[in-house]
C-alpha positions as CSV (number, residue, x, y, z in Angstrom):
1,X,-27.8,-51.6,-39.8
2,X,-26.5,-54.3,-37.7
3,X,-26.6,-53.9,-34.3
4,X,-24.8,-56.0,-31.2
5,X,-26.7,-58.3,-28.9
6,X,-26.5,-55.6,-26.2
7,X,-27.5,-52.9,-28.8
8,X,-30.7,-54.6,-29.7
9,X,-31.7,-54.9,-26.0
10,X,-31.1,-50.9,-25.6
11,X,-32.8,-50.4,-28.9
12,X,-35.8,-52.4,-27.7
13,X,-36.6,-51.0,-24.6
14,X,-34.8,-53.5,-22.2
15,X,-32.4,-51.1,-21.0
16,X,-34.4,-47.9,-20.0
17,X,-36.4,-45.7,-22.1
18,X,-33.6,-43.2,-21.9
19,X,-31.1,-45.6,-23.7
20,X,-34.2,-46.7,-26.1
21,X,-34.9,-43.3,-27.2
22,X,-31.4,-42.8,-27.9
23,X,-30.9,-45.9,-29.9
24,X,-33.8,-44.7,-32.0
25,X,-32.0,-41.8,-32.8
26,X,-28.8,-43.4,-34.0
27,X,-30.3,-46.1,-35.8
28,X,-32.7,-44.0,-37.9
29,X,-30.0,-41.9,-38.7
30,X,-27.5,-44.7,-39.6
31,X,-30.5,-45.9,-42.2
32,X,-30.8,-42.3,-43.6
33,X,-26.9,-42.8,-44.6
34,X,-26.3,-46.3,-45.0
35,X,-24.7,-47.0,-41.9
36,X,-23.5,-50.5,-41.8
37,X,-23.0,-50.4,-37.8
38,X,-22.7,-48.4,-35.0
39,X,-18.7,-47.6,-33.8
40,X,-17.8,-45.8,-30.3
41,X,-16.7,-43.0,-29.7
42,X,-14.0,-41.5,-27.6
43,X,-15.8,-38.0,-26.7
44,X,-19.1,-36.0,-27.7
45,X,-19.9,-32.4,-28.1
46,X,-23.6,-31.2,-27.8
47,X,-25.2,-28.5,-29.5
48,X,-28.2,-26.9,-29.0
49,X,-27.6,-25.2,-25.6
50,X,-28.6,-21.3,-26.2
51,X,-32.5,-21.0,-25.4
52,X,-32.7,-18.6,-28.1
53,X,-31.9,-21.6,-30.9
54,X,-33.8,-24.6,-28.8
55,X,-36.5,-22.9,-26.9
56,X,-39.4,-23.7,-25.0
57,X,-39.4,-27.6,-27.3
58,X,-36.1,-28.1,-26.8
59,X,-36.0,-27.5,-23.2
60,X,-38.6,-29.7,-22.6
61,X,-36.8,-32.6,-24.5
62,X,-33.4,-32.2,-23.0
63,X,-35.6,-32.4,-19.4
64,X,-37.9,-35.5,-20.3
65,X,-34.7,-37.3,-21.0
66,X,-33.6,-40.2,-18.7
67,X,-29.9,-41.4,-18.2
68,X,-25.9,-40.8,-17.7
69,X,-23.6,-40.2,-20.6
70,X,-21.2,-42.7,-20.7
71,X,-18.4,-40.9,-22.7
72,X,-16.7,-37.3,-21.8
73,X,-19.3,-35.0,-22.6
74,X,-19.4,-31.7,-23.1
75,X,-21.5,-28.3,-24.3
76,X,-21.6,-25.7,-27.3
77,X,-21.9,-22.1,-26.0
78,X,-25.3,-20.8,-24.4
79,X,-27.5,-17.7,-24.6
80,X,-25.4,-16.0,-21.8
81,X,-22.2,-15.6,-19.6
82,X,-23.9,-18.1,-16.8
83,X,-22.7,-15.8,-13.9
84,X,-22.3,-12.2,-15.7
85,X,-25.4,-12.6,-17.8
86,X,-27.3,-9.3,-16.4
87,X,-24.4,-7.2,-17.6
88,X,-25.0,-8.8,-20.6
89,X,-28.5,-7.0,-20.4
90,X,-30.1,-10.7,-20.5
91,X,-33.4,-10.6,-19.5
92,X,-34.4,-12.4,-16.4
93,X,-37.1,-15.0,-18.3
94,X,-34.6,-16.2,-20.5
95,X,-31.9,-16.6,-17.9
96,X,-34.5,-18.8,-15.8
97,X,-34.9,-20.6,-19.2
98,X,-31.4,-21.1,-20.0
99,X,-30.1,-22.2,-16.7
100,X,-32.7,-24.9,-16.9
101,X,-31.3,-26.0,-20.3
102,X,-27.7,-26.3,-18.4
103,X,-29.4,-27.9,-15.5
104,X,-31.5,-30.7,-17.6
105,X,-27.5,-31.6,-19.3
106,X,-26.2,-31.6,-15.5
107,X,-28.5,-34.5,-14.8
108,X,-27.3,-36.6,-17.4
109,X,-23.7,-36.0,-16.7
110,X,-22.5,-33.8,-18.9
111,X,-19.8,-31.5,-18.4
112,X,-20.9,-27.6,-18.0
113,X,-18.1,-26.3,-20.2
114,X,-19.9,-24.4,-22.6
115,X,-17.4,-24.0,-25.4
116,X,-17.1,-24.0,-29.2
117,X,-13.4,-24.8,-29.4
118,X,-13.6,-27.6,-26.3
119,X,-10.1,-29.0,-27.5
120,X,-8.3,-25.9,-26.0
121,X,-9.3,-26.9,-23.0
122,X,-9.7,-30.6,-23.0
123,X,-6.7,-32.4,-25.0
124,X,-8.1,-35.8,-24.1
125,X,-11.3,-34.7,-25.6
126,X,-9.7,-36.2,-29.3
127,X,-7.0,-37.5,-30.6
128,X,-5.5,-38.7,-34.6
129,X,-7.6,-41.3,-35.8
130,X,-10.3,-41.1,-32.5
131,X,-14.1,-41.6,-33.4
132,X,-16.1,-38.4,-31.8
133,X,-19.1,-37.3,-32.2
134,X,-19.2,-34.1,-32.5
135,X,-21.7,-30.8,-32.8
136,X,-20.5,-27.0,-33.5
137,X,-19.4,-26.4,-36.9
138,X,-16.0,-25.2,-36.1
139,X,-15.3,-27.3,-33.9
140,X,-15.7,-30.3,-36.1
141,X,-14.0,-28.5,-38.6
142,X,-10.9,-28.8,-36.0
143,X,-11.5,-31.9,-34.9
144,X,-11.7,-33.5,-38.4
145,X,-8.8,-31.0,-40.1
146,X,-6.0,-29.9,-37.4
147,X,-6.3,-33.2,-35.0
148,X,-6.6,-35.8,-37.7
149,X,-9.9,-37.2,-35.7
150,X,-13.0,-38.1,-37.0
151,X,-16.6,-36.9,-37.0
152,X,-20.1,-36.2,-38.9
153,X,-21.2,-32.7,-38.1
154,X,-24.0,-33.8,-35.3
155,X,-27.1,-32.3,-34.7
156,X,-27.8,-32.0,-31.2
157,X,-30.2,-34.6,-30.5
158,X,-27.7,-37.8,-32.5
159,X,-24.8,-35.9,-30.3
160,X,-26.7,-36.6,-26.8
161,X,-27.8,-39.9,-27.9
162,X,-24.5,-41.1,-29.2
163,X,-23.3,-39.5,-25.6
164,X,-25.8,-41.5,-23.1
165,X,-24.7,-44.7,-26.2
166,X,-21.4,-44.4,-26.4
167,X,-21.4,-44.7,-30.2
168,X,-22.2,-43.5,-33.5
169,X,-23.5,-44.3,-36.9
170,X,-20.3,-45.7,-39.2
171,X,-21.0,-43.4,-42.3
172,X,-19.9,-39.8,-43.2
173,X,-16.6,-38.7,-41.9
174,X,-15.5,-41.8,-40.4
175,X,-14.8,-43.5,-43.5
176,X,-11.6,-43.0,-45.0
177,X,-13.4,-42.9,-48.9
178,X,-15.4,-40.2,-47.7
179,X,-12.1,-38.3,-46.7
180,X,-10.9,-37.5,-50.2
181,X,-10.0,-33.4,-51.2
182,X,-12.8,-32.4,-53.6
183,X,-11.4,-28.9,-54.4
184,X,-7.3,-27.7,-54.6
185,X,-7.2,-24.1,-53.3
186,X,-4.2,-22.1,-54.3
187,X,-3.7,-19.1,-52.2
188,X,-2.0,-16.5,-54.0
189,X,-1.0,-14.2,-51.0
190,X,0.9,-13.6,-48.4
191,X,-1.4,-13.7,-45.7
192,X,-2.1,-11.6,-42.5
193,X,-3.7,-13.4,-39.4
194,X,-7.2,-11.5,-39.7
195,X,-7.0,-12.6,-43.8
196,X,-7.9,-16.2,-42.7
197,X,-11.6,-15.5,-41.8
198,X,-12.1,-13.5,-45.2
199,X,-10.4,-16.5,-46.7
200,X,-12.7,-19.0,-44.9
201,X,-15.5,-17.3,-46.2
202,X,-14.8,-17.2,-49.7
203,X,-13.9,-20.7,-50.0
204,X,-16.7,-21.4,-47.8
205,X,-19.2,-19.9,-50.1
206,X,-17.6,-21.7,-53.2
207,X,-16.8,-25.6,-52.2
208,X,-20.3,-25.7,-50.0
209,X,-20.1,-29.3,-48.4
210,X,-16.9,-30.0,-50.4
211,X,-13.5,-31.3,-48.5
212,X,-10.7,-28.4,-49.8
213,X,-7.0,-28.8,-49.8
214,X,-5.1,-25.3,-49.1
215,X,-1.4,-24.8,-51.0
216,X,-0.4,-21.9,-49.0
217,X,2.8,-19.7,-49.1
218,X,3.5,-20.3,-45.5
219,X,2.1,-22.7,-43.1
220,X,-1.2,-21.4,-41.0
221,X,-0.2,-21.8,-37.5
222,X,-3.2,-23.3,-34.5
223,X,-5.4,-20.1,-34.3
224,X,-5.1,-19.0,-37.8
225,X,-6.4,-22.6,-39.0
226,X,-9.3,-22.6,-36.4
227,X,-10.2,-18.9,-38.2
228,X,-10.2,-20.7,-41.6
229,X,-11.9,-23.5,-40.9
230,X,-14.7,-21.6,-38.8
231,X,-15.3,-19.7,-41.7
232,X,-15.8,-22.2,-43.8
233,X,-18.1,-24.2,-42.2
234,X,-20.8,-21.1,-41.6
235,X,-20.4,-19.9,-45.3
236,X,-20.2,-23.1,-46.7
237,X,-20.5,-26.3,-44.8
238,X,-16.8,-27.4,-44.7
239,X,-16.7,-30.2,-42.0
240,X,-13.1,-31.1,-43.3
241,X,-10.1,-29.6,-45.0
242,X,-6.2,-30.4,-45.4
243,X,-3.4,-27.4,-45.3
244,X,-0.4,-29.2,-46.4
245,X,1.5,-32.6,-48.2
246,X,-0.2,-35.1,-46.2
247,X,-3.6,-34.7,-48.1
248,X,-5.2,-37.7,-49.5
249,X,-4.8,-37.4,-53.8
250,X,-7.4,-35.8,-54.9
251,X,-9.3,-37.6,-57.9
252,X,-8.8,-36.3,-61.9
253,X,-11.2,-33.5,-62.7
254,X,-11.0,-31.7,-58.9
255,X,-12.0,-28.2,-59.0
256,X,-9.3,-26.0,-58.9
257,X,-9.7,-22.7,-57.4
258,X,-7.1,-19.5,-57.4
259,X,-7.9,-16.9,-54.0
260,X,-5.5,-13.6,-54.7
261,X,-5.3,-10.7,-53.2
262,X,-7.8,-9.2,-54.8
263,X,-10.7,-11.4,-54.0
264,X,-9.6,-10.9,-49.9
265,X,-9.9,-7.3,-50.4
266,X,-13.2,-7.0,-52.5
267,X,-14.7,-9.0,-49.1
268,X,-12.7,-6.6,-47.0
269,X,-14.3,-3.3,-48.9
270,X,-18.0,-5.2,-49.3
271,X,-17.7,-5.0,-45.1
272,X,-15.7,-1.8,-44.3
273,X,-16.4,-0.3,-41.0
274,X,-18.2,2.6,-40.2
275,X,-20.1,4.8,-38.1
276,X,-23.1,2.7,-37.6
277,X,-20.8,0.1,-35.4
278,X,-22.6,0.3,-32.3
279,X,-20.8,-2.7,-31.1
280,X,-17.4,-4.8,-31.5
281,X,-17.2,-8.4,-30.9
282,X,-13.8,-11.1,-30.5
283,X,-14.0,-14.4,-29.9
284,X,-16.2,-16.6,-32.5
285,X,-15.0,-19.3,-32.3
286,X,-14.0,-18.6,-28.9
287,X,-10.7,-16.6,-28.3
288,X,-7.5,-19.0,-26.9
289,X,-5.0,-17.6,-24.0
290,X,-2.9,-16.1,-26.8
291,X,-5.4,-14.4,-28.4
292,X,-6.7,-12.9,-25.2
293,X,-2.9,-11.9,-24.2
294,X,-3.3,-10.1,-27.7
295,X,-6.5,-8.2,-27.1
296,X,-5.4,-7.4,-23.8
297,X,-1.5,-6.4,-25.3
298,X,-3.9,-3.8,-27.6
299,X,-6.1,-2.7,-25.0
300,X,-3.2,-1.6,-22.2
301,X,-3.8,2.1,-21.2
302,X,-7.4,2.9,-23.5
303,X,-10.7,3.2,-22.4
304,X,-13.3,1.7,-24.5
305,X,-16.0,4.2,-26.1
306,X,-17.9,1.6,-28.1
307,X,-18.9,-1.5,-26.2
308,X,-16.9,-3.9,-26.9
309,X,-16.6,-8.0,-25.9
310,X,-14.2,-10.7,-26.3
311,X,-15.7,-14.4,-25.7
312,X,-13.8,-17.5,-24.5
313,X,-14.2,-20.5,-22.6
314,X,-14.4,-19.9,-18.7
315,X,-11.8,-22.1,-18.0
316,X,-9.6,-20.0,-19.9
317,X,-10.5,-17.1,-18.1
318,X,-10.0,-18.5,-15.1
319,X,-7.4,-19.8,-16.0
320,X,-5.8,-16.3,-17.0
321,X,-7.3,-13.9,-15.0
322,X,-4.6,-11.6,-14.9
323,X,-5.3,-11.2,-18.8
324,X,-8.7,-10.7,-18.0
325,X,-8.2,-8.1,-15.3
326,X,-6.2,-6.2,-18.0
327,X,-8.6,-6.3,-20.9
328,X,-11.5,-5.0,-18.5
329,X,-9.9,-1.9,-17.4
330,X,-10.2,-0.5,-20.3
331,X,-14.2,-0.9,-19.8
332,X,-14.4,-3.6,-22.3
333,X,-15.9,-7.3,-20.9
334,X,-15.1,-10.5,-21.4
335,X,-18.1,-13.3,-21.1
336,X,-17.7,-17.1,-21.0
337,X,-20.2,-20.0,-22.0
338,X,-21.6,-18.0,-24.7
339,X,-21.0,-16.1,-27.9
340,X,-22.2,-12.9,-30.0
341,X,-23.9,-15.4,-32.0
342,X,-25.9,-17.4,-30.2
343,X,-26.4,-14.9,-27.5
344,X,-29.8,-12.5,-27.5
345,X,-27.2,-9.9,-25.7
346,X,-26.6,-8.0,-29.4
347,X,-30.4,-7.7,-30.3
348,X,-30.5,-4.3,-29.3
349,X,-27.9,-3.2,-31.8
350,X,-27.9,-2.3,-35.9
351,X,-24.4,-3.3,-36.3
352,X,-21.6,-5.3,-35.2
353,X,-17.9,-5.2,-35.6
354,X,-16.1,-8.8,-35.6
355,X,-12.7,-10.3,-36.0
356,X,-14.1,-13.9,-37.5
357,X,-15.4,-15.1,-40.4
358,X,-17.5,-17.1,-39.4
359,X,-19.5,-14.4,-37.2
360,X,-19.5,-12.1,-40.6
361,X,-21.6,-15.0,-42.1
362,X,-23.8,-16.0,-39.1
363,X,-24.7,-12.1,-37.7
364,X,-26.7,-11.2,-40.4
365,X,-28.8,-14.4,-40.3
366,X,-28.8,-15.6,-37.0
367,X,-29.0,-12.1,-35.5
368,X,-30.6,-9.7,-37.7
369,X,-28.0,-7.1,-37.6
370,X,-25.4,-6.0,-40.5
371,X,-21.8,-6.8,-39.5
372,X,-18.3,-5.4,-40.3
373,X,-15.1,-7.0,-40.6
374,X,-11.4,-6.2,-39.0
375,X,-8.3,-7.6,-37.7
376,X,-8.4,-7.8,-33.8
377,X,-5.9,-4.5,-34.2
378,X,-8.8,-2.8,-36.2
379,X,-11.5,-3.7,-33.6
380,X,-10.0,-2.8,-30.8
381,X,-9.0,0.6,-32.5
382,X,-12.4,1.1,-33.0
383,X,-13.4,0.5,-29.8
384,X,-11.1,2.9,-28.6
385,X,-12.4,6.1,-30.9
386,X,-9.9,4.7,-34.0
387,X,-11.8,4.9,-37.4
């Protein structure tokens, strides 16, 4: 891989070790795929945050580091609501633990906004055509399919070092060639907004790291598309997608694949509700303004009788506080910074209820509990004593 004059002096040492570890990372990752050169970026989103995916190792990585991102940075969701996590029933060692993960990324400058869906509250964050480099699967999903940007799906480490860079390999995503629909997916069905997880993970499970293009009846609007391709990217690994006429032309021999009714509600059946829901769950990826005016909108003179918890970014809490306010009078709570996936708070349950597709694949895995699928409507009644 070529590198610049001023490249070569970071990748030799001549610029700080922080810088020279970085460059190490890039540049052995640009050989891996063939990278011809290193482009820049405009912004950078950093995974592994939640102590209970990093740990003790990746703590102490993150905090041996040396250096100031040079690019708008900011952070996937942690372990915990950073202020509310004892309500959360977060025990005190891990939220030592994980406020030194947040602490060791304050150092280098990045910003604390520990979100999976950053764009909602940072516009500048990417635009058409920008370079990113990019970590959480749905969010590059966005990034790559609803803004028209482009990014690799990072690990956490080549996202921090192309942060304190500036840059990225040139391979993957950001070449157009690699951009190309692999799979047409005809939707036969009049969808529903809760369909969109179920239909995430189907197509997920069945293109894998393929690049899909959606003919749909009616066109998805901005939440319903961050559902789909959420889905996709934990069932499958969908970093990329197209919903309507603007799609590149897919090659001859494409796989063509029909989604009806009938497959939606064989997923719908497979994950039914019932009385071993201990515990209901919005907000993965994390829930936008309308979505909590929705929740809130459902919620409006019930109490709760199942815990239940709707995740979003803090600055959209803060943001809308009112909305807030609402949804926890009913006894249910809303946590920022953090999710029901990457979060140790639902350990203590058998079974969790969520609205998102791509929660119904990662529960099982990455929190050992079986899961159950419904429409925010549906998980709210349940909350509420509904069957």
């Amino acid at each position: 891989m070529h590198l610049s004059r001023e490249e070569e002096r970071a990748y030799q040492g001549e610029l700080g070790d922080g810088l020279r570890r970085a460059m190490e990372i890039l540049v052995a990752l640009g050989d891996i795929y063939g990278a011809d050169r290193l482009i820049p970026v405009r912004s950078v989103q950093v995974a592994g945050v939640s102590f209970k995916t990093i740990g003790e190792a990746g703590l102490e990585w993150i905090s041996d580091l040396r250096g100031s991102v040079v690019v708008p940075t900011v952070l996937n969701p942690a372990g915990m609501d950073l202020t509310r996590w004892r309500e959360m029933g977060i025990d005190e060692r891990f939220a030592e633990k994980q406020l030194e993960i947040v602490e060791a990324y304050r150092r280098l400058g990045v910003s604390l906004d520990c979100t999976c869906t950053p764009y909602q509250i940072r516009p500048d964050l990417a635009r058409r055509g920008d370079h990113l480099a990019w970590s959480e699967s749905s969010a590059v999903s966005f990034a790559n399919s609803v803004i028209g940007a482009k990014t690799n799906r990072e690990g956490g480490p080549s996202a921090l070092a192309a942060a304190l860079v500036g840059k990225t390999p040139r391979y993957g995503y950001h070449l157009e060639e690699k951009r190309i629909p692999t799979h047409r997916i005809t939707v036969d069905s009049d969808l529903e907004a809760s369909d969109y997880g179920i239909l995430g993970y189907i197509v997920g499970r069945e293109v894998g790291d393929g690049v899909p293009w959606f003919i749909f009846r009616k066109r998805p609007d901005i939440d319903e598309l961050k559902t789909l391709g959420a889905a996709m990217a934990a069932s499958g690994s969908v970093a990329l997608y197209y919903f309507d006429e603007d799609a590149p032309s897919a090659p001859k021999g494409s796989d063509e694949i029909l989604v009806s009714d009938k497959d939606l509600q064989e997923v719908r059946e497979g994950f039914a509700p019932d009385d071993e829901v201990e515990v209901i769950a919005i907000g993965c990826p994390h829930s936008s303004e309308r979505e909590l005016a929705e929740v809130a909108r459902l919620l409006e003179g019930k109490k709760v009788e199942r815990e239940l918890w709707i995740c979003t970014a803090r600055a959209i809490a803060e943001r809308r506080a009112d909305l807030v306010a609402k949804i926890e009078r009913s006894g249910a709570r809303v946590f920022c910074d953090t999710c029901m996936v990457v979060s140790p708070a639902g350990d203590r349950y058998r079974k969790m209820m969520v609205n998102s597709g791509k929660a119904l694949a990662y529960v099982p895995t990455l929190c050992k509990m079986k899961a159950a699928y419904g429409s925010v409507e549906e998980c709210v009644g349940r909350a509420t004593g509904g069957v």
